[in-house]
VEXBA-831279 format. One record per residue (C-alpha): residue in one letter; y, z, x. Coordinates in Angstrom, 1 decimal, m for minus. Layout:
# residues N
[A, [Y, Z, X]],
...
This chain:
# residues 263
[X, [7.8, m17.3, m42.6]],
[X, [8.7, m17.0, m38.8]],
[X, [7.7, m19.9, m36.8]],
[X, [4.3, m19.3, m34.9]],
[X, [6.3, m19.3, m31.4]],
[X, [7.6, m15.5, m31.7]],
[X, [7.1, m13.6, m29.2]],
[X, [6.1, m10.0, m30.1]],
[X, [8.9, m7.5, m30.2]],
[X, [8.2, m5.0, m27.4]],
[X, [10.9, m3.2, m28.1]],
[X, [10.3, 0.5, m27.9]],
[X, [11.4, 3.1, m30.3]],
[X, [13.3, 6.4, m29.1]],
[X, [10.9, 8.5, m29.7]],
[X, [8.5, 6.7, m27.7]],
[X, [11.3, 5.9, m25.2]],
[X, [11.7, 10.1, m24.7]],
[X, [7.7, 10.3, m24.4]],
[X, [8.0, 8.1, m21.5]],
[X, [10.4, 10.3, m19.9]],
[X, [9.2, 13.4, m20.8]],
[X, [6.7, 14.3, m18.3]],
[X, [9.4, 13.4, m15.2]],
[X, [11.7, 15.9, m17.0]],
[X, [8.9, 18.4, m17.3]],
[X, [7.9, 18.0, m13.8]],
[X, [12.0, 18.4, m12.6]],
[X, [11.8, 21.6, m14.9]],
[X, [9.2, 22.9, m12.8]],
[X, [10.2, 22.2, m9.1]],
[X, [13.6, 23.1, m10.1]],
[X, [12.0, 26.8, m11.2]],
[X, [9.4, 27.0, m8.5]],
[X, [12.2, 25.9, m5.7]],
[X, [16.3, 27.3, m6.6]],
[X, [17.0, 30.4, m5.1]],
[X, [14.0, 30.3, m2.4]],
[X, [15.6, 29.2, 0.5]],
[X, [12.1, 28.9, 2.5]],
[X, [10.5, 26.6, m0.5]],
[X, [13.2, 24.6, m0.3]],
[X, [12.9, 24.0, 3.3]],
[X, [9.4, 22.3, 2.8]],
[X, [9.8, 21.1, m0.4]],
[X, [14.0, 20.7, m1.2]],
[X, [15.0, 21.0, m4.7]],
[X, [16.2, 18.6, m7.8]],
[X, [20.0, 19.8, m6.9]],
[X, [19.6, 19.4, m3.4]],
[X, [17.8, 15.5, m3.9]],
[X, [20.6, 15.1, m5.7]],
[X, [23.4, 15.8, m3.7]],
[X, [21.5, 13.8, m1.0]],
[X, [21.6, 10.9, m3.2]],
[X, [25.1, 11.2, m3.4]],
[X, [26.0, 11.0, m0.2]],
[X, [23.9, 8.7, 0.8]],
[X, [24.8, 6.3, m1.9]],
[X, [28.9, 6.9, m0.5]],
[X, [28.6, 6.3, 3.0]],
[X, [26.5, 3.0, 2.5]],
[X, [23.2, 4.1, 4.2]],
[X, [21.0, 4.3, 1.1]],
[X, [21.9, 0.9, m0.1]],
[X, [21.6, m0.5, 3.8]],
[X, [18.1, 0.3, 4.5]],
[X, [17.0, m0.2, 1.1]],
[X, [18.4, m4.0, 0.9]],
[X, [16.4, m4.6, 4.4]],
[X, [13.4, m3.1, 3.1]],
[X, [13.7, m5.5, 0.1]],
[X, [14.4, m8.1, 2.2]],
[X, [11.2, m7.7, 4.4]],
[X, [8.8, m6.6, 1.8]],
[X, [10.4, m9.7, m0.8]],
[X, [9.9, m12.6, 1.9]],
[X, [6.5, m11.7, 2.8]],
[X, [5.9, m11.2, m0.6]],
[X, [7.0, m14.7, m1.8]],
[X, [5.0, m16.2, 1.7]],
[X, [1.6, m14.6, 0.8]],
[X, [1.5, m15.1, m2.5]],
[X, [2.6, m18.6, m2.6]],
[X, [0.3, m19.5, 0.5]],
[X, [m2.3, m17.3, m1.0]],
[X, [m1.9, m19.7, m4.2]],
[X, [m2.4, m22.7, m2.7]],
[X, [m5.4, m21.5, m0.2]],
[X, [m7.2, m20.0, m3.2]],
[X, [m6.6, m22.9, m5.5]],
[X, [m7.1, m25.6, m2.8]],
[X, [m11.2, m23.9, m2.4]],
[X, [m11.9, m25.5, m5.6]],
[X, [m12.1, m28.5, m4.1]],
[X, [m15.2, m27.9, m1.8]],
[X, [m17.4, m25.6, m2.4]],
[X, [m18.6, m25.7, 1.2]],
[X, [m15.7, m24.6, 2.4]],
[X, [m15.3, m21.9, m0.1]],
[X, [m18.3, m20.4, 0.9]],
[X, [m17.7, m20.7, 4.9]],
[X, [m13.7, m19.5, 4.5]],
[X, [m15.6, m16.5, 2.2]],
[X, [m16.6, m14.2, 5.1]],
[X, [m12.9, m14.9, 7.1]],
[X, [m11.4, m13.8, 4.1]],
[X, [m13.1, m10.4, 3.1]],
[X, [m12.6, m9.4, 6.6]],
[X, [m9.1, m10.2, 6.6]],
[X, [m8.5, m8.5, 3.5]],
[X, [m10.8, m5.2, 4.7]],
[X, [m8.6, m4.7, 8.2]],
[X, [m6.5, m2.0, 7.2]],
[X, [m2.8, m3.0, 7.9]],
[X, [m1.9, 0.3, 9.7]],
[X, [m4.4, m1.1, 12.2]],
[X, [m2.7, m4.5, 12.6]],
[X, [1.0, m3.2, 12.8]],
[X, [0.9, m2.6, 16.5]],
[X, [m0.5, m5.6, 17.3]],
[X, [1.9, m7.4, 15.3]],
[X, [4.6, m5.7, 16.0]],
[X, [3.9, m6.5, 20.2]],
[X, [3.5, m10.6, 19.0]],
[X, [6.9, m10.2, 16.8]],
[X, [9.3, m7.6, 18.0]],
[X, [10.5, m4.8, 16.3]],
[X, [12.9, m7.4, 14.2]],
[X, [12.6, m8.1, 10.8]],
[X, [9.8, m10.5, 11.7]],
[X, [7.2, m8.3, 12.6]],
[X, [8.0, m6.1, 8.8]],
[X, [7.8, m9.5, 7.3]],
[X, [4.7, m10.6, 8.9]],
[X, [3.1, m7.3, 8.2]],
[X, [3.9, m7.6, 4.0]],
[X, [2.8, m11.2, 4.1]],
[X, [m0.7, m10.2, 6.0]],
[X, [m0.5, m7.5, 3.4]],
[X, [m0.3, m9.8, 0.5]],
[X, [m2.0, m13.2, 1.4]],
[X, [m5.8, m12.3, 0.6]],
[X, [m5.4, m11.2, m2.4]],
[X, [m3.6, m13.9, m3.4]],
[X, [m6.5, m16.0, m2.1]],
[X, [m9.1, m14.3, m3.7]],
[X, [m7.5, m14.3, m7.1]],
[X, [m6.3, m17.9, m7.2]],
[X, [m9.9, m19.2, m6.4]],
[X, [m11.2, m16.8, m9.2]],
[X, [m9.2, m18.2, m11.6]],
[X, [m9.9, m21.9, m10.5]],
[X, [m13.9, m21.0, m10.5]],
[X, [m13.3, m19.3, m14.0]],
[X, [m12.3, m22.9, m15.9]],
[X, [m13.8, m23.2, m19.3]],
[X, [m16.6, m26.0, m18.2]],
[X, [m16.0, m27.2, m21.5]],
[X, [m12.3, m28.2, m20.4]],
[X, [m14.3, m29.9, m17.3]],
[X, [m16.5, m31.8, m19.2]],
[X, [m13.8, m32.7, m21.4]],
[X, [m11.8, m34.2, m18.2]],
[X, [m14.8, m36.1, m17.0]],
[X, [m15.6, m37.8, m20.5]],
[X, [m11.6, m39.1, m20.7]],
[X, [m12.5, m40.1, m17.0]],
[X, [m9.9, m38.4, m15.2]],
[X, [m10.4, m38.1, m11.4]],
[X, [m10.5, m34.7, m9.6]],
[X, [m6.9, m34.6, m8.8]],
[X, [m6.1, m34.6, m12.2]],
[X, [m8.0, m32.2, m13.5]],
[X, [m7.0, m30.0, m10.8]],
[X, [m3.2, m30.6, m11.6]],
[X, [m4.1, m30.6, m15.8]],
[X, [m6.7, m28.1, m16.4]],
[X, [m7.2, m26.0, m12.9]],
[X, [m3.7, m24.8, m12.1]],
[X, [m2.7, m24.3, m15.4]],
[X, [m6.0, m21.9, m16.3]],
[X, [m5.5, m20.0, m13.2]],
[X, [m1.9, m19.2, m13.4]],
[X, [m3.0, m15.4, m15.2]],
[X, [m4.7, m15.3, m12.3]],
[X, [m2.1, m15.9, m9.6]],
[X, [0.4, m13.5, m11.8]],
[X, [m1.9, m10.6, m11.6]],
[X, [m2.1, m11.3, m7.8]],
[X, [1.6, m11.3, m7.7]],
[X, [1.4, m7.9, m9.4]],
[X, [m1.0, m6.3, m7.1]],
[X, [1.1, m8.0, m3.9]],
[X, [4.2, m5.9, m4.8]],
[X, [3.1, m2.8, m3.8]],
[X, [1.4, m4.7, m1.1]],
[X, [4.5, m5.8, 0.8]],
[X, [6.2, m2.9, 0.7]],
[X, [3.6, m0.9, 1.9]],
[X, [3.4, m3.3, 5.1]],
[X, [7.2, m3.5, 5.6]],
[X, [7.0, 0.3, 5.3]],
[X, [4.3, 0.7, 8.0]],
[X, [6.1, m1.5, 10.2]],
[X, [9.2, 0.5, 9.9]],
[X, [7.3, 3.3, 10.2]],
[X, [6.0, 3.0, 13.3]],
[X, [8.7, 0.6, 14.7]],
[X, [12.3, 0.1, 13.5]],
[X, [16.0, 0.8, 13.6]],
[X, [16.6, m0.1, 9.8]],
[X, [15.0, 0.4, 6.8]],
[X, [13.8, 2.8, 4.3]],
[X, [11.1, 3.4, 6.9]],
[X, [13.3, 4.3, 9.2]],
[X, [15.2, 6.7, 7.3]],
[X, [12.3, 8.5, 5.8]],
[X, [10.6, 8.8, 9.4]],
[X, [13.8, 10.1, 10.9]],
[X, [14.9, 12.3, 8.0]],
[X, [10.8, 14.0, 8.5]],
[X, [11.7, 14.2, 12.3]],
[X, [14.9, 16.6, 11.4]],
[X, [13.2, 18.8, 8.5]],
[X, [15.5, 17.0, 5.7]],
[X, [12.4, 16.7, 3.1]],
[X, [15.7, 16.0, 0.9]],
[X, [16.1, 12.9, 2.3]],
[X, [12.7, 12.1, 2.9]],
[X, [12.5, 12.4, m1.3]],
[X, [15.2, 10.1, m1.2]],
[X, [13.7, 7.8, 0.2]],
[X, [10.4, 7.6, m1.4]],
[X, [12.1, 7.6, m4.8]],
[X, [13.8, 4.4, m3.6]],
[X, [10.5, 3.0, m2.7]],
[X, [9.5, 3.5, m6.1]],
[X, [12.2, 2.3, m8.0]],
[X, [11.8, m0.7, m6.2]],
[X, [8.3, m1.0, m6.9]],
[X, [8.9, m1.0, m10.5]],
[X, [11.7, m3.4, m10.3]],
[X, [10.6, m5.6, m8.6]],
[X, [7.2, m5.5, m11.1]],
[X, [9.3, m5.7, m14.1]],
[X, [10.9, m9.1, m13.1]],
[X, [7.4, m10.2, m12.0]],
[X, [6.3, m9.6, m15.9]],
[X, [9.4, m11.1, m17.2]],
[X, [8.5, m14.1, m14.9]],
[X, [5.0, m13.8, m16.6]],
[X, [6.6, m13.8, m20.2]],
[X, [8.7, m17.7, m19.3]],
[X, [5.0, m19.1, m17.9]],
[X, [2.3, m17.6, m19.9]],
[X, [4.2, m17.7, m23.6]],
[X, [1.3, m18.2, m25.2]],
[X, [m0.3, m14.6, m24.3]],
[X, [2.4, m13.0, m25.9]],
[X, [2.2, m15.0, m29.4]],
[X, [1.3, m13.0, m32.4]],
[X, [m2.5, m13.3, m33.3]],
């Protein structure tokens, strides 16, 4: 018999591995159809071959991989700033409810100002430097990490409470025993919804203001016509996006094992 501790085998087949794929391939099919040979459809909306060859060459002279590793940069640091601060802010509210409840307004107002409106003011207090990109992800990021971290501490079985109380552990214990430990799912999924998060801020602050970054390039490319690039660089964004979300779950398998045990 295998030992209770085995973690489900996610592993997926080849079949299901060319389901996954085929809808991209169909959709290639059909912009490749609808766009080669049309020299005014691929103006305002390129072509597979033409992304391609962009890819290429921006891969070989180093500009690609430049603006993409600054975009990472930005978007990963205010990532990891948010949602770590967001951690502890969140978790720290189950302390007092008092203060929960006053910091509750501050909160749902910082997390309903949309960023695009806060880029130029961050951007004056910041520069155009990396900082202000950075700043903008971790604004981006850090209320939702607040949110979800005191959800998960107000979501403790009351049983485990009552349990801590009757051993007669003190409130720092139970914060550090039963609290953090129950709320951890909770900070993961804010982790996951803080990906896209950051790089949309360190996008919109390249976007508006920036020498570097996939920003940059995409606004620039738009500026000339070169929708090839401009797909470039989106598909960048995305690949990213799912990158940096797949070592986010991986992350999840090492601290929640238990989620992934076999019923």
């Amino acid at each position: 018999m295998k030992s209770s501790t085995t973690i489900i085998n996610t592993r997926l087949k080849p079949a299901e591995i060319f389901l996954y794929f085929l809808p991209l391939l169909l959709f290639l099919l059909v912009w490749a159809w609808f766009a080669e040979g049309t020299p005014q459809v691929q103006f305002i909306f390129s072509s597979p071959s033409q992304v391609f060859n962009v890819f290429i060459k921006l891969v070989n002279n180093g500009e690609l991989i430049r603006n993409s590793g600054i975009t990472i940069f930005e978007a990963l640091s205010g990532f990891l700033m948010g949602t770590i601060c967001g951690a502890i802010i969140g978790l720290s509210l189950w302390y007092s409810q008092i203060i929960a409840k006053i910091a509750k307004p501050y909160i749902t107002a910082l997390a309903t100002i949309p960023i695009f409106a806060l880029a130029p003011i961050i951007i004056v207090w910041f520069g155009i430097g990396i900082w202000s990109k950075i700043m903008l992800a971790f604004i981006s990021t850090v209320s939702i990490a607040i949110v979800q971290s005191y959800q998960g501490a107000m979501s403790v079985e009351p049983k485990f409470l009552r349990l801590m109380q009757v051993v007669g552990a003190n409130r720092q214990q139970t914060f550090r025993l039963i609290v953090i430990p129950s709320s951890l799912i909770w900070v993961i999924n804010a982790a996951k919804l803080n990906i896209g998060l950051a790089l949309l801020g360190a996008f919109i602050g390249e976007f508006i203001s920036s020498e570097q970054g996939l920003g940059y390039m995409i606004v620039k490319a738009s500026g000339l016509y070169d929708m090839a690039t401009v797909i470039v660089g989106i598909i960048a964004l995305i690949i990213i996006a799912l990158v940096l979300t797949t070592i986010v779950e991986h992350i999840e398998k090492l601290i929640l094992k238990w989620k992934y045990l076999p019923s």
